[in-house]
C-alpha positions, 0 to 999 in steps of 0.5 A: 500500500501507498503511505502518505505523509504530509506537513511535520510528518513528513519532515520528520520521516524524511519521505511525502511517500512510500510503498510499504508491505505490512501485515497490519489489519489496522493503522494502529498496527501499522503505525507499530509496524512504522515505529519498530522502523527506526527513531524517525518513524518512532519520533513522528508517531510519539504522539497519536494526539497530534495526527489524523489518518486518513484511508483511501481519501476518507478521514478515518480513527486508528482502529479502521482496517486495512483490508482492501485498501491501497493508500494510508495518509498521515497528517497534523489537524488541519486549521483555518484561518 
């Protein structure tokens, strides 16, 4: 599947994207999955209070499943102005 990763996520990873083989049945898996990575991966998702998910373009919590779907996106609250 295609993980996206936008604004402070992004910066911290070091990546806008990529492709990742995971046996994860939900994003809370694969952000345990991301974390074991490596301290980058660690640091960005320290803090699951500070992001939203998305998956396959519609805004998600981290217990939804990932059967079927092809793109997981990361990213900080959105705020208008």
């Amino acid at each position: 599947m295609t993980v996206l990763y936008f604004a402070w996520v992004r910066e911290r990873i070091g990546l806008p994207k990529e492709t990742v083989e995971t046996t994860a049945a939900t994003v809370m898996d694969l952000v345990e999955e991301l974390r074991a990575r490596e301290e980058r991966y660690a640091m960005a998702f320290s803090d699951l209070s500070a992001l939203r998910v998305a998956v396959d373009q519609e805004l998600t919590e981290f217990d939804a499943t990932l059967d079927g779907v092809r793109e997981v996106a990361f990213f900080p609250p959105m705020t208008g102005g």
